[in-house]
PyMOL Python script that loads the backbone (N, CA, C, O; Angstrom):
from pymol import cmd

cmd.read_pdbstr("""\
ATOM      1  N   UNK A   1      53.469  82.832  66.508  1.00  0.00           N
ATOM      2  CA  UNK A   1      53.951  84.179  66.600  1.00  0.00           C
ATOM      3  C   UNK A   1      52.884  85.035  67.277  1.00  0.00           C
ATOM      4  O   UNK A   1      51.690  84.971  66.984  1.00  0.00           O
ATOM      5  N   UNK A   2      53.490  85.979  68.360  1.00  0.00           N
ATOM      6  CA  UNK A   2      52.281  86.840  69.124  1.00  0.00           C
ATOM      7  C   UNK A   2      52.697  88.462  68.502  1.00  0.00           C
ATOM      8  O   UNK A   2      53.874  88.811  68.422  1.00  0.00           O
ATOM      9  N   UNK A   3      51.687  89.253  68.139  1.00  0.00           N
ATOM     10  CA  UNK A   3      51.856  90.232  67.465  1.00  0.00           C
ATOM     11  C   UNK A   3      51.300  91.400  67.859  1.00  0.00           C
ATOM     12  O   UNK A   3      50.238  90.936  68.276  1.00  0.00           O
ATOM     13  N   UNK A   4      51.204  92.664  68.059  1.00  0.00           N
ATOM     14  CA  UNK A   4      50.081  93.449  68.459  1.00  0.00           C
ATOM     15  C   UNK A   4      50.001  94.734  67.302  1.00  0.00           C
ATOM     16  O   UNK A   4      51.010  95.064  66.679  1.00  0.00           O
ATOM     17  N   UNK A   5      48.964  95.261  67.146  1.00  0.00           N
ATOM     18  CA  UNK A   5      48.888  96.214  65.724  1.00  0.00           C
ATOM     19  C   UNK A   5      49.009  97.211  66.895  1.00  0.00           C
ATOM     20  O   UNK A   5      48.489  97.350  68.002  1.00  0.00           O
ATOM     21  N   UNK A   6      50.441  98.182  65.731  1.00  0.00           N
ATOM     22  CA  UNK A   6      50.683  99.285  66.304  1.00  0.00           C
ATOM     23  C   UNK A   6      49.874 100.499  65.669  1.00  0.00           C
ATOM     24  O   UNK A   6      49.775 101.545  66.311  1.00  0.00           O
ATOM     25  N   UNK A   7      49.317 100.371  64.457  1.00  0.00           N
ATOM     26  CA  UNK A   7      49.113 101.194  63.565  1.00  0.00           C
ATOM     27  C   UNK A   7      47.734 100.469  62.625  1.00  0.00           C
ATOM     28  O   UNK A   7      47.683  99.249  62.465  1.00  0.00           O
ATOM     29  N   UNK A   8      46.705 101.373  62.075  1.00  0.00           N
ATOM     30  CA  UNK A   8      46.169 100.994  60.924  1.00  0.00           C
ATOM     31  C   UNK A   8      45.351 101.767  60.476  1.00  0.00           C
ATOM     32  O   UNK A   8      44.553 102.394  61.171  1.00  0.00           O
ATOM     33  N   UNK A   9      45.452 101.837  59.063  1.00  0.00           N
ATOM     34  CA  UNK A   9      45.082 103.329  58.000  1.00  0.00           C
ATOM     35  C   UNK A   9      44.399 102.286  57.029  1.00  0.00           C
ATOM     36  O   UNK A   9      44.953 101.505  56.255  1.00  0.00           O
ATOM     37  N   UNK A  10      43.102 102.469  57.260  1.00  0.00           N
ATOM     38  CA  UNK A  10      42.406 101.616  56.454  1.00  0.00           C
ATOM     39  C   UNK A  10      42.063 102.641  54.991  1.00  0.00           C
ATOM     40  O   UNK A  10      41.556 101.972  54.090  1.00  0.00           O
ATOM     41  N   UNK A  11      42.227 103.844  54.712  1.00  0.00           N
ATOM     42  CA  UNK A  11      42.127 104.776  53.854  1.00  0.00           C
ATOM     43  C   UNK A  11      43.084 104.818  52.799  1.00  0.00           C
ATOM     44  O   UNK A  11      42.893 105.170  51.635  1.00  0.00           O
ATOM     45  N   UNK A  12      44.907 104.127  53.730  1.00  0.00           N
ATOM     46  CA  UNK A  12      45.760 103.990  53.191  1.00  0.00           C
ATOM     47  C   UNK A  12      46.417 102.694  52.552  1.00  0.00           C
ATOM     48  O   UNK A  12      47.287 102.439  51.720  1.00  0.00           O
ATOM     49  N   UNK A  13      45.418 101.914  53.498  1.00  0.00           N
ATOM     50  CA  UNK A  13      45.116 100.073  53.594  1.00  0.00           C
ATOM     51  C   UNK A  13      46.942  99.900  53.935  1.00  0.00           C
ATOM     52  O   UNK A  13      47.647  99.114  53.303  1.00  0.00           O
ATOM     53  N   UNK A  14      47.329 100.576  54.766  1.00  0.00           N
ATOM     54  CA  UNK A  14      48.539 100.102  55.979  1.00  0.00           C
ATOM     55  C   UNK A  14      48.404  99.147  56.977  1.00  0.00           C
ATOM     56  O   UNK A  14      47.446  99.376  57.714  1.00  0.00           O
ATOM     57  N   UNK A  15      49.002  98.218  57.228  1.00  0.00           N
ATOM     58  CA  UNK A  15      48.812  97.692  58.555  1.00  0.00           C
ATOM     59  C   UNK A  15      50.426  97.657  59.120  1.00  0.00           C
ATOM     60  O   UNK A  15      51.367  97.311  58.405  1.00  0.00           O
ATOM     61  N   UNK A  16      50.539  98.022  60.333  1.00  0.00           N
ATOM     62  CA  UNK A  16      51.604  97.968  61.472  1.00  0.00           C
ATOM     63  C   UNK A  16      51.711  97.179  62.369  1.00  0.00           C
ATOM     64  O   UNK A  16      50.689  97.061  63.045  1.00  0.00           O
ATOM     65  N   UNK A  17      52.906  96.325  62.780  1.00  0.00           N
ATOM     66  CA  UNK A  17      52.593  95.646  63.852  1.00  0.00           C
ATOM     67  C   UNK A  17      54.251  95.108  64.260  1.00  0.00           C
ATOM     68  O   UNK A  17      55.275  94.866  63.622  1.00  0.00           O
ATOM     69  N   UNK A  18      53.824  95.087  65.723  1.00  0.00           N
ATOM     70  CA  UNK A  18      55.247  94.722  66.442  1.00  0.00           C
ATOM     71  C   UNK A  18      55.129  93.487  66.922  1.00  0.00           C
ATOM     72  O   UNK A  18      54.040  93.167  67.398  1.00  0.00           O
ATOM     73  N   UNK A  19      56.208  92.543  66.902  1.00  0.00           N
ATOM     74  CA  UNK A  19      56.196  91.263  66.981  1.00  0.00           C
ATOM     75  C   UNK A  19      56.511  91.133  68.616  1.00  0.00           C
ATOM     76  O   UNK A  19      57.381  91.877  69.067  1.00  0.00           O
ATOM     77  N   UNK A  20      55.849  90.235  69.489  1.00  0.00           N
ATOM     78  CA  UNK A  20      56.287  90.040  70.230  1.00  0.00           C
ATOM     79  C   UNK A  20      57.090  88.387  71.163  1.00  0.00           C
ATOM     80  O   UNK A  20      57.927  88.136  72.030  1.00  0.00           O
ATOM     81  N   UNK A  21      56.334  87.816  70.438  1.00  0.00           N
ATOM     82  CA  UNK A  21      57.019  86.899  70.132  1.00  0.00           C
ATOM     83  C   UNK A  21      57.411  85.945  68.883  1.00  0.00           C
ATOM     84  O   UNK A  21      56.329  85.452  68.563  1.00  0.00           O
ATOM     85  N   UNK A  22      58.195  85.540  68.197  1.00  0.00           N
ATOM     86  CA  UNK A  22      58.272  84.975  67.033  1.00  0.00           C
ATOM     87  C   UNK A  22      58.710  83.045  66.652  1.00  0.00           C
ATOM     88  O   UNK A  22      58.511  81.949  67.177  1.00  0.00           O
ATOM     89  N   UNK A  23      59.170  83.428  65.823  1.00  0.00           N
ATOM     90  CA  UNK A  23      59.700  81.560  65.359  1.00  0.00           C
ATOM     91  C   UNK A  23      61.142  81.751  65.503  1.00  0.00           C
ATOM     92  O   UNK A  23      61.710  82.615  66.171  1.00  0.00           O
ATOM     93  N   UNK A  24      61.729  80.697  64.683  1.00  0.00           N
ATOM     94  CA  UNK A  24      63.191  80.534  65.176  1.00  0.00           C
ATOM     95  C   UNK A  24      64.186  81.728  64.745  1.00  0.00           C
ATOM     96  O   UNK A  24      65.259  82.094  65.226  1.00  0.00           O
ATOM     97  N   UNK A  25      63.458  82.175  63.705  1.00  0.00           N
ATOM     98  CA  UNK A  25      64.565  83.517  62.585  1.00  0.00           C
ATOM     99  C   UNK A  25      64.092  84.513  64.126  1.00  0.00           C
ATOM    100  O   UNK A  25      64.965  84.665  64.981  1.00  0.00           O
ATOM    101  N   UNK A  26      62.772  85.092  64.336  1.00  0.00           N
ATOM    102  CA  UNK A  26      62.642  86.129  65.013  1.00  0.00           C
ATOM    103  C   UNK A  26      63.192  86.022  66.438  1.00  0.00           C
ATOM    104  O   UNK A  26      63.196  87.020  67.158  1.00  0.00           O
ATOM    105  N   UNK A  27      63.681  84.777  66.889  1.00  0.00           N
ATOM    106  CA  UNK A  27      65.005  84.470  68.046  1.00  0.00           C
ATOM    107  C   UNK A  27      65.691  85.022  68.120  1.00  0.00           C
ATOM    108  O   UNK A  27      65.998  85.508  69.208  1.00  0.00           O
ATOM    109  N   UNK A  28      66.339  85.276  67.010  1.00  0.00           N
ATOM    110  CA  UNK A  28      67.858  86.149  66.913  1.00  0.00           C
ATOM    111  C   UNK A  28      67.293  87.683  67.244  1.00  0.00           C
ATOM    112  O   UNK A  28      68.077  88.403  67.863  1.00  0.00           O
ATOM    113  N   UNK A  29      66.377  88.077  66.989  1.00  0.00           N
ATOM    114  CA  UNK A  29      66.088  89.417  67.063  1.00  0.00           C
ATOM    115  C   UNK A  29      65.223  89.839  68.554  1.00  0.00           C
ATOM    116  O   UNK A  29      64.484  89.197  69.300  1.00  0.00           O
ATOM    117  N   UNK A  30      65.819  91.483  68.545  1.00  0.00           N
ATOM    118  CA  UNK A  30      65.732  91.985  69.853  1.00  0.00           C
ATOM    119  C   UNK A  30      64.311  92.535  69.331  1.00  0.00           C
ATOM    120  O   UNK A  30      63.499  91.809  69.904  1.00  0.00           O
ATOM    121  N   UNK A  31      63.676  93.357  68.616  1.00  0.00           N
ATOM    122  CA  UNK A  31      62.465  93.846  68.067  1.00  0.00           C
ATOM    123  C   UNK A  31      62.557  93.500  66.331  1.00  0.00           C
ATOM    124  O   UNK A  31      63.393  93.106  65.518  1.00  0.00           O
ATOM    125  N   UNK A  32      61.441  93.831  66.361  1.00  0.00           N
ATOM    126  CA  UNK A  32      61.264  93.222  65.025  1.00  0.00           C
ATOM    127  C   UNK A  32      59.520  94.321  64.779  1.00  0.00           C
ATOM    128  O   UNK A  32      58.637  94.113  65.611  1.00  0.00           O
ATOM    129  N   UNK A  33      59.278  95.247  63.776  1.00  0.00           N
ATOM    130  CA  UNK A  33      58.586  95.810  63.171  1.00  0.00           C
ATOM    131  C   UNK A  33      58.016  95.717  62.008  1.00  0.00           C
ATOM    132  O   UNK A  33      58.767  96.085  61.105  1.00  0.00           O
ATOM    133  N   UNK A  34      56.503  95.209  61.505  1.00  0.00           N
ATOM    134  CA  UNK A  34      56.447  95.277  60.096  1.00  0.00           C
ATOM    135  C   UNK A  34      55.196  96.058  60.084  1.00  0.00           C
ATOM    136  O   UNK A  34      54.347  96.344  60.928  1.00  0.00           O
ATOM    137  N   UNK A  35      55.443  96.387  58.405  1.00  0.00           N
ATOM    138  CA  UNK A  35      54.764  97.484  57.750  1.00  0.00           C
ATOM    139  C   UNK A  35      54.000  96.493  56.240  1.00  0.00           C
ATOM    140  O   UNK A  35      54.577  96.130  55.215  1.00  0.00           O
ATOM    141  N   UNK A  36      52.871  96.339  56.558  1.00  0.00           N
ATOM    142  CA  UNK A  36      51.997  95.582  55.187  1.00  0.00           C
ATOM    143  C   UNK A  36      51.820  96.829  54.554  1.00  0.00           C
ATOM    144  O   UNK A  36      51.976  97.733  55.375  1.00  0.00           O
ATOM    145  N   UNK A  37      51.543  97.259  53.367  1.00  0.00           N
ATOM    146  CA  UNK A  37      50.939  98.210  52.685  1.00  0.00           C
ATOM    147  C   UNK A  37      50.122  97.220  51.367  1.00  0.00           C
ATOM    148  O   UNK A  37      50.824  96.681  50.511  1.00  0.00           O
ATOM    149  N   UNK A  38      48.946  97.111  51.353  1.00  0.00           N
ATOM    150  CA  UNK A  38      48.307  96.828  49.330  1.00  0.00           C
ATOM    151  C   UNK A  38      47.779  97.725  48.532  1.00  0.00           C
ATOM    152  O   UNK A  38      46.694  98.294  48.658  1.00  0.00           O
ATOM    153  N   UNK A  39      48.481  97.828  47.798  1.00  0.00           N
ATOM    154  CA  UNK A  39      48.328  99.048  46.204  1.00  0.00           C
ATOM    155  C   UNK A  39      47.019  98.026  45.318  1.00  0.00           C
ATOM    156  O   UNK A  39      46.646  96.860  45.192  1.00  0.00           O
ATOM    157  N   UNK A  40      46.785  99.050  44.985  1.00  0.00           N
ATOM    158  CA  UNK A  40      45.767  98.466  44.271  1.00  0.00           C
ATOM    159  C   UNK A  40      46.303  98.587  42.940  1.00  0.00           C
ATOM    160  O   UNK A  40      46.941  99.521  42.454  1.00  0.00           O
ATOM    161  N   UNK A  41      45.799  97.062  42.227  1.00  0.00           N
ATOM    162  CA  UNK A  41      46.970  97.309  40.809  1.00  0.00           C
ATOM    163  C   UNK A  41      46.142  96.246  39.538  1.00  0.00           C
ATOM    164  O   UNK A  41      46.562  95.329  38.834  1.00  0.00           O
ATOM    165  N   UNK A  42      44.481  97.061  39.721  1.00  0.00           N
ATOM    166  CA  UNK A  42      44.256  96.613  38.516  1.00  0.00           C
ATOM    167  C   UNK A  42      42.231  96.216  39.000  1.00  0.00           C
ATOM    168  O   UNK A  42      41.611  96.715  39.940  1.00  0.00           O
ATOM    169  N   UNK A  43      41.830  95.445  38.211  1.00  0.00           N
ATOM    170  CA  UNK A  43      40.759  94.783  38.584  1.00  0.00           C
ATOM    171  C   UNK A  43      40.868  93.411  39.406  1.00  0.00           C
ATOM    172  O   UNK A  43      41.194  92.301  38.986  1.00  0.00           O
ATOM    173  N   UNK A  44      40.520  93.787  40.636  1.00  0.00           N
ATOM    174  CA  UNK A  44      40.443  92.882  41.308  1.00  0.00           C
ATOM    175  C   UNK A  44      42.124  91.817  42.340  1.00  0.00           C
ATOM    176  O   UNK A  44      42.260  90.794  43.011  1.00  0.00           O
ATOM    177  N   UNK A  45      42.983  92.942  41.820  1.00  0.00           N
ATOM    178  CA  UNK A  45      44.538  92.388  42.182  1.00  0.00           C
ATOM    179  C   UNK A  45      44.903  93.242  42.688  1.00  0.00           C
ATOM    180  O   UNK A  45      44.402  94.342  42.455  1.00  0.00           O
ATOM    181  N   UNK A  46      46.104  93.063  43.745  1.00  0.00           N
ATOM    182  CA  UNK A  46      46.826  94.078  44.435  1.00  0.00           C
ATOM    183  C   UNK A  46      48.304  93.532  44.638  1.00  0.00           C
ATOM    184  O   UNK A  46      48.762  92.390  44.679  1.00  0.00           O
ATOM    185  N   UNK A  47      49.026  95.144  44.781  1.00  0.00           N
ATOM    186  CA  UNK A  47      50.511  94.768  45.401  1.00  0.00           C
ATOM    187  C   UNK A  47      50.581  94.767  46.626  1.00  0.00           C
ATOM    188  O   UNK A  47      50.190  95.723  47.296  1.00  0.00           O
ATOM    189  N   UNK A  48      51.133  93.608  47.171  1.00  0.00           N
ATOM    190  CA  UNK A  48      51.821  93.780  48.555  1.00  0.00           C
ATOM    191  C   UNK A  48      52.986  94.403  48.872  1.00  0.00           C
ATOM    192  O   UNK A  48      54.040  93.813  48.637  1.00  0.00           O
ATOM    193  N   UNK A  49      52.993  95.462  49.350  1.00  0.00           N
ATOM    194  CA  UNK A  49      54.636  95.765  50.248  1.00  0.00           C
ATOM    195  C   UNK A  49      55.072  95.963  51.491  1.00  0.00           C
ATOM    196  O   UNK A  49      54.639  96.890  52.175  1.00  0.00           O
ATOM    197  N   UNK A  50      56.059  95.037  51.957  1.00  0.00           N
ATOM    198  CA  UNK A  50      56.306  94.508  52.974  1.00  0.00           C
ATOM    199  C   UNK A  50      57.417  95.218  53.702  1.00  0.00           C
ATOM    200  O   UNK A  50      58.440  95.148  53.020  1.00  0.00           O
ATOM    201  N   UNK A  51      57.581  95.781  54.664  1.00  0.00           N
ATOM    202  CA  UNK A  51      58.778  96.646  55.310  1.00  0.00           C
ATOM    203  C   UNK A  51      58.645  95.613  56.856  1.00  0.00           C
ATOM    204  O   UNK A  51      57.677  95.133  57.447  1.00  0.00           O
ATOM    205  N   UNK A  52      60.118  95.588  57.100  1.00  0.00           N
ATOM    206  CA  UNK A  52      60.588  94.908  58.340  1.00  0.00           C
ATOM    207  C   UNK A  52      62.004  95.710  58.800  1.00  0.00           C
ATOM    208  O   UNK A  52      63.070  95.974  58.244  1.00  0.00           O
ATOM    209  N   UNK A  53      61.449  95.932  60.041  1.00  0.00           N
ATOM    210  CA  UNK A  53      62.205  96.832  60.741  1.00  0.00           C
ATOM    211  C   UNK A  53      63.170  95.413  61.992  1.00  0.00           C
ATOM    212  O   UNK A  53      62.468  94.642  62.646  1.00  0.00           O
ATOM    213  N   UNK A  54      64.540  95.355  62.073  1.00  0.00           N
ATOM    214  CA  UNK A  54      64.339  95.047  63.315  1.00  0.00           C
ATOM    215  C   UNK A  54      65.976  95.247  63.949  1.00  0.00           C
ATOM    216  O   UNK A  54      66.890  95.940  63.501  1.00  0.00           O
ATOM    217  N   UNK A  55      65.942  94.405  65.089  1.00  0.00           N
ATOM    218  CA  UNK A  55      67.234  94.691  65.699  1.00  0.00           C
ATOM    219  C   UNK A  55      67.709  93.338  66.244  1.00  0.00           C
ATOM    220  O   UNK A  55      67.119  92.825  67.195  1.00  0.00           O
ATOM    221  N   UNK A  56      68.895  92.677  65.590  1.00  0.00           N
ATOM    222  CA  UNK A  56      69.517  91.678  66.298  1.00  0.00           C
ATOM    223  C   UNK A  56      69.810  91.444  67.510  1.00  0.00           C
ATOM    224  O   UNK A  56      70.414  92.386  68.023  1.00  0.00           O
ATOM    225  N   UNK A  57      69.583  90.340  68.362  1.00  0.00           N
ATOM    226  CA  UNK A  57      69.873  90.587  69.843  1.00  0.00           C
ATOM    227  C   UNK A  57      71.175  90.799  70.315  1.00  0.00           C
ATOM    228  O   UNK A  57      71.442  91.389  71.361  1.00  0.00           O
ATOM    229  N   UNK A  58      72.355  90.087  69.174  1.00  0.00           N
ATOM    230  CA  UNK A  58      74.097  90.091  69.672  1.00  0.00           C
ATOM    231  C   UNK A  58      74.363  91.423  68.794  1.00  0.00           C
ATOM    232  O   UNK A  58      75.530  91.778  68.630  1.00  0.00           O
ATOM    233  N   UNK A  59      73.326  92.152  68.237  1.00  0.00           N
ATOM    234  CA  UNK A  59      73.586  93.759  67.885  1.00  0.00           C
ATOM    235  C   UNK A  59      74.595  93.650  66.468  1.00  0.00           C
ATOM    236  O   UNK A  59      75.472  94.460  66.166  1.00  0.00           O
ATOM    237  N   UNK A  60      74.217  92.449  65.723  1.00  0.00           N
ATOM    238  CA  UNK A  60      74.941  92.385  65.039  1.00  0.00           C
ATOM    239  C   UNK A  60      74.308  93.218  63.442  1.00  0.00           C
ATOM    240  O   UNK A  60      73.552  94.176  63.602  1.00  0.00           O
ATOM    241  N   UNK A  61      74.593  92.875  62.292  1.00  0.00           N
ATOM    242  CA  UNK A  61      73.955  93.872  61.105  1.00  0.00           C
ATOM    243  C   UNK A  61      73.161  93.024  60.685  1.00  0.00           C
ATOM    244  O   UNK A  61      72.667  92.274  61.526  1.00  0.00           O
ATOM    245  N   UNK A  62      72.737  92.845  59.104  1.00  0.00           N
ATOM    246  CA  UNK A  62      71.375  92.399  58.897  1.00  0.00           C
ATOM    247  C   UNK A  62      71.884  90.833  58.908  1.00  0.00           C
ATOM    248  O   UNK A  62      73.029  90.388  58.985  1.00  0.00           O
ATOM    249  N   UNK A  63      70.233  89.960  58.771  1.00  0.00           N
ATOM    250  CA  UNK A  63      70.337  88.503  58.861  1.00  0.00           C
ATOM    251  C   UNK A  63      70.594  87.752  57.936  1.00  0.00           C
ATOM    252  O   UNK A  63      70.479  88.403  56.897  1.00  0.00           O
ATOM    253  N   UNK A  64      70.924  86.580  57.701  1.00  0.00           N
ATOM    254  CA  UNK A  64      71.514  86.186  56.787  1.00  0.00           C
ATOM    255  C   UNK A  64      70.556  86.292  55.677  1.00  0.00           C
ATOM    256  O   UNK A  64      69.346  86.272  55.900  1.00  0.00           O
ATOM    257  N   UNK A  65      71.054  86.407  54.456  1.00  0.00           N
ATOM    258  CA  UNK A  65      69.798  86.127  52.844  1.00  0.00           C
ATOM    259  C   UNK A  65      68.643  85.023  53.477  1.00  0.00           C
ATOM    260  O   UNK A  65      67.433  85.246  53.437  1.00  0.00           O
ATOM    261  N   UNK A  66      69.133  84.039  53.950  1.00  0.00           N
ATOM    262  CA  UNK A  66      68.357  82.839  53.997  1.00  0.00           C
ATOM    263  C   UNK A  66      67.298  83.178  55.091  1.00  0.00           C
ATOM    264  O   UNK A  66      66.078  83.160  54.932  1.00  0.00           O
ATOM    265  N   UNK A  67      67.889  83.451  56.082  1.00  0.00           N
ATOM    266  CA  UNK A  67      67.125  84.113  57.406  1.00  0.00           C
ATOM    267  C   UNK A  67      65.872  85.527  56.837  1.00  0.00           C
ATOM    268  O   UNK A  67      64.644  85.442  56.870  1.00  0.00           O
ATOM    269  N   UNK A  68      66.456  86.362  56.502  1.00  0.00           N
ATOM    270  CA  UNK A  68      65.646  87.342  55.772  1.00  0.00           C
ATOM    271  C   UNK A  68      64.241  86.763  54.906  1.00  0.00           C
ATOM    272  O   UNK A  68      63.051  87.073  54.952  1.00  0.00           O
ATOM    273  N   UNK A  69      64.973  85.839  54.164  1.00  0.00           N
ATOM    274  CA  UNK A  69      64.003  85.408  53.226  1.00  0.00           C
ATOM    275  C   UNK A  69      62.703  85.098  53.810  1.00  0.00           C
ATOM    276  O   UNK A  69      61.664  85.756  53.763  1.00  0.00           O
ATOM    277  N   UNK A  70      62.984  83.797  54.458  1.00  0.00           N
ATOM    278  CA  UNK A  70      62.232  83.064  55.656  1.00  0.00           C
ATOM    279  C   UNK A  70      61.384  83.880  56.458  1.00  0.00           C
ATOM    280  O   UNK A  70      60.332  83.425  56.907  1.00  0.00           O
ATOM    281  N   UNK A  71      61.689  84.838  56.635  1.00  0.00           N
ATOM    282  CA  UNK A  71      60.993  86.026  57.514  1.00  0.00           C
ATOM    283  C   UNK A  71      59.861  86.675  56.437  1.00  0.00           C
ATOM    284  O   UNK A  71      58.649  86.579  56.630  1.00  0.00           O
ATOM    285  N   UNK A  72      60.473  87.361  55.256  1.00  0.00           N
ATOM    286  CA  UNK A  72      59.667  87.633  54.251  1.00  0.00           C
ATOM    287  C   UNK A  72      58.639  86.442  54.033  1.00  0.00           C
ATOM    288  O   UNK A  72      57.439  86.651  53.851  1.00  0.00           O
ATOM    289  N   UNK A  73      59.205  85.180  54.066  1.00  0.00           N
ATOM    290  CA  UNK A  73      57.985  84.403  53.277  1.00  0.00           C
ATOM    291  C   UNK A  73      56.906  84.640  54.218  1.00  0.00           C
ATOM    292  O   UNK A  73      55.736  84.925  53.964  1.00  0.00           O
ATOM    293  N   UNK A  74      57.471  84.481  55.340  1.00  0.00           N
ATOM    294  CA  UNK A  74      56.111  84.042  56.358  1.00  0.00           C
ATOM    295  C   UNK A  74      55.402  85.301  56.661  1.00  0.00           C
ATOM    296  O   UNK A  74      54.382  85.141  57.331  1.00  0.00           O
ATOM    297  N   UNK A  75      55.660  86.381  56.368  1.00  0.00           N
ATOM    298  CA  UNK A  75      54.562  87.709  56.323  1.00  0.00           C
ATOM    299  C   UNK A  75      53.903  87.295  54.919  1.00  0.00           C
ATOM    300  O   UNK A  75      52.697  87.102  55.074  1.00  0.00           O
ATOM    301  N   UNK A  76      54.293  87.115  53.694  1.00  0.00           N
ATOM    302  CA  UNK A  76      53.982  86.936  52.532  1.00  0.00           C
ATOM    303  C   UNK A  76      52.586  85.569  52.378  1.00  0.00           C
ATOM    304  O   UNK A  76      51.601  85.563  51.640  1.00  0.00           O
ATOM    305  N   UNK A  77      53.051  84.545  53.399  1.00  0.00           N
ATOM    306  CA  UNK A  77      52.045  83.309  53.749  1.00  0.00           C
ATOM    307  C   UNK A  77      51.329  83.837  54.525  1.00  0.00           C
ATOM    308  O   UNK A  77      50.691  82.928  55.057  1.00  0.00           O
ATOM    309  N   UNK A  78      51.055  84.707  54.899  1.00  0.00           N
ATOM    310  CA  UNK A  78      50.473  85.136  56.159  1.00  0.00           C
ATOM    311  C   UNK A  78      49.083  86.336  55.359  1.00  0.00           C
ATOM    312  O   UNK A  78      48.009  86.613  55.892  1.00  0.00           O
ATOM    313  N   UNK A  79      49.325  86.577  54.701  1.00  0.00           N
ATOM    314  CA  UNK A  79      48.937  87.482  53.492  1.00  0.00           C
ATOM    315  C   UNK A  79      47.884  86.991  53.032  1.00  0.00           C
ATOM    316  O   UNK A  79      46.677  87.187  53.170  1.00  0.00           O
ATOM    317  N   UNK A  80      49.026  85.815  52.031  1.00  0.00           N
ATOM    318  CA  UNK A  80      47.839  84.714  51.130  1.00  0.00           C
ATOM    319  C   UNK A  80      46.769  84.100  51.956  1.00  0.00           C
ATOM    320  O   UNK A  80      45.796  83.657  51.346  1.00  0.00           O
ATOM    321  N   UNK A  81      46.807  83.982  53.580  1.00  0.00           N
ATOM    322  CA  UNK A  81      45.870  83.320  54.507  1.00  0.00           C
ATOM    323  C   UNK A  81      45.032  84.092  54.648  1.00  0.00           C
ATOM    324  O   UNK A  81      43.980  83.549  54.308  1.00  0.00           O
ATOM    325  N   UNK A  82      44.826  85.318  55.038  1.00  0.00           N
ATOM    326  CA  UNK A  82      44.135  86.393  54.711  1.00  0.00           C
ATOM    327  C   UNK A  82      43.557  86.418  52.874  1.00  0.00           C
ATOM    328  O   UNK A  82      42.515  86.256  52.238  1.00  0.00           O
ATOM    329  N   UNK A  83      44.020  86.517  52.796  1.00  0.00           N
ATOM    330  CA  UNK A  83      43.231  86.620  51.079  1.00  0.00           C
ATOM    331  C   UNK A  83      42.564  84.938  50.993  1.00  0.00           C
ATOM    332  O   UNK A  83      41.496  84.516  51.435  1.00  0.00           O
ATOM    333  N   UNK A  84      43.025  84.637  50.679  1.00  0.00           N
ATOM    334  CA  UNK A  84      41.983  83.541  51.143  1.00  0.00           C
ATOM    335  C   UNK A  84      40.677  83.107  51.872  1.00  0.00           C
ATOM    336  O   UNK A  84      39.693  82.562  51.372  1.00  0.00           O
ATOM    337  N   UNK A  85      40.940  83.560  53.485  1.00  0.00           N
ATOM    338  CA  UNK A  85      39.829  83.817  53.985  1.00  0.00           C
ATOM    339  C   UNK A  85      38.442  84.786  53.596  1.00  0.00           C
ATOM    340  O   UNK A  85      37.229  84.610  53.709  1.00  0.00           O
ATOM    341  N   UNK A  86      39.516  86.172  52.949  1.00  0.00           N
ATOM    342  CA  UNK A  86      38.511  87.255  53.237  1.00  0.00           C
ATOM    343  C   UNK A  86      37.390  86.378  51.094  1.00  0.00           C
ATOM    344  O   UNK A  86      36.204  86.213  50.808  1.00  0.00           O
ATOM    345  N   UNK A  87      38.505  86.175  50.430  1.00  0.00           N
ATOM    346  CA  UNK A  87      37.766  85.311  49.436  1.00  0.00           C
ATOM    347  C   UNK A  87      36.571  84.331  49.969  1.00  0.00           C
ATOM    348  O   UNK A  87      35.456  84.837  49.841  1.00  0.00           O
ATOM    349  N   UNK A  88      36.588  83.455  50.353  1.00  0.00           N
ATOM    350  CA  UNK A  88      35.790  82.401  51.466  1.00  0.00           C
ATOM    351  C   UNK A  88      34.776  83.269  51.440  1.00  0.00           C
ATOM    352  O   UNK A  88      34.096  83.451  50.430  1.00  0.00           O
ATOM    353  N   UNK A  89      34.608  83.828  52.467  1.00  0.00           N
ATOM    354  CA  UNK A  89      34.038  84.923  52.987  1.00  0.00           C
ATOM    355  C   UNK A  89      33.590  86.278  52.751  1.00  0.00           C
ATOM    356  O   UNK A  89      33.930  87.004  53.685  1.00  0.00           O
ATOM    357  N   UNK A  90      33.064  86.777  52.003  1.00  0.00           N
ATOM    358  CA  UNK A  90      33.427  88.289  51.245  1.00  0.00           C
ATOM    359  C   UNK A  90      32.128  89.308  52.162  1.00  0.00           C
ATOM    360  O   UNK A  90      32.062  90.532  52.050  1.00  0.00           O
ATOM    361  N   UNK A  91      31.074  88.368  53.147  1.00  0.00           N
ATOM    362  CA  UNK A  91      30.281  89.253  53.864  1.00  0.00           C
ATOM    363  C   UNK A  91      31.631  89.861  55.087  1.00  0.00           C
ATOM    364  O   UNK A  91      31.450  90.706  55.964  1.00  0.00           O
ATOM    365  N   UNK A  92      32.661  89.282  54.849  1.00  0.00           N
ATOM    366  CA  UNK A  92      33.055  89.635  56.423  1.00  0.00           C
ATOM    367  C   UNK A  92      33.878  91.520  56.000  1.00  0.00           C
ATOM    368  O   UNK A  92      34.136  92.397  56.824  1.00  0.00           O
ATOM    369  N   UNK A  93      34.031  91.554  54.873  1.00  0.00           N
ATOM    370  CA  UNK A  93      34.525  93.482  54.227  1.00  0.00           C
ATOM    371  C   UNK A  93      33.498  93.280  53.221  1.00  0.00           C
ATOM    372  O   UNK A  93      32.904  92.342  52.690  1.00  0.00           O
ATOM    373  N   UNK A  94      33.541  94.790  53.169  1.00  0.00           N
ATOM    374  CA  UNK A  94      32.303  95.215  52.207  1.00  0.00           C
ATOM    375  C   UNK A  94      32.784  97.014  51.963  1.00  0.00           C
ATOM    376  O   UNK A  94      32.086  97.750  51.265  1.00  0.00           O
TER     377      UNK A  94
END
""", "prot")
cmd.dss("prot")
cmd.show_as("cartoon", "prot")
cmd.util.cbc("prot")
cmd.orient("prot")
């Protein structure tokens, strides 16, 4: 997947970004927009919330449950790879 950050509020810990190219779900779609936000929700844990903006290419309404899902997971895996790393690693934020 090729992506470019449209947006980022590190104050608000937002990240934005428009997809430009994707996997097989983001095929069907003409644009595709997401919105990371992490709440902070405790010692040492956070919420993720995930907003996806997009537009079918045959202009049709939203994607199937299964399709949706699939899309969610892989921002959601995409997350945990990041947390992971920045764990690994903790000189790389401070």
């Amino acid at each position: 997947m090729k992506s470019r950050v449209v947006a980022r509020d590190n104050a608000a810990r937002v990240f934005k970004t428009e997809v430009l190219e994707g996997d097989k779900v983001s095929g069907q779609l003409n644009s595709q927009a997401v919105e990371m936000k992490l709440e902070a929700a405790g010692d040492g844990a956070c919420v993720a919330k995930l907003r996806v903006e997009y537009e079918r290419l045959d202009g049709g309404g939203a994607l199937s449950a299964e399709d949706e899902a699939a899309l969610a997971a892989g921002y959601l895996d995409l997350l945990k790879m990041v947390e992971a790393y920045l764990v690994a690693h903790p000189a790389e934020y401070a």
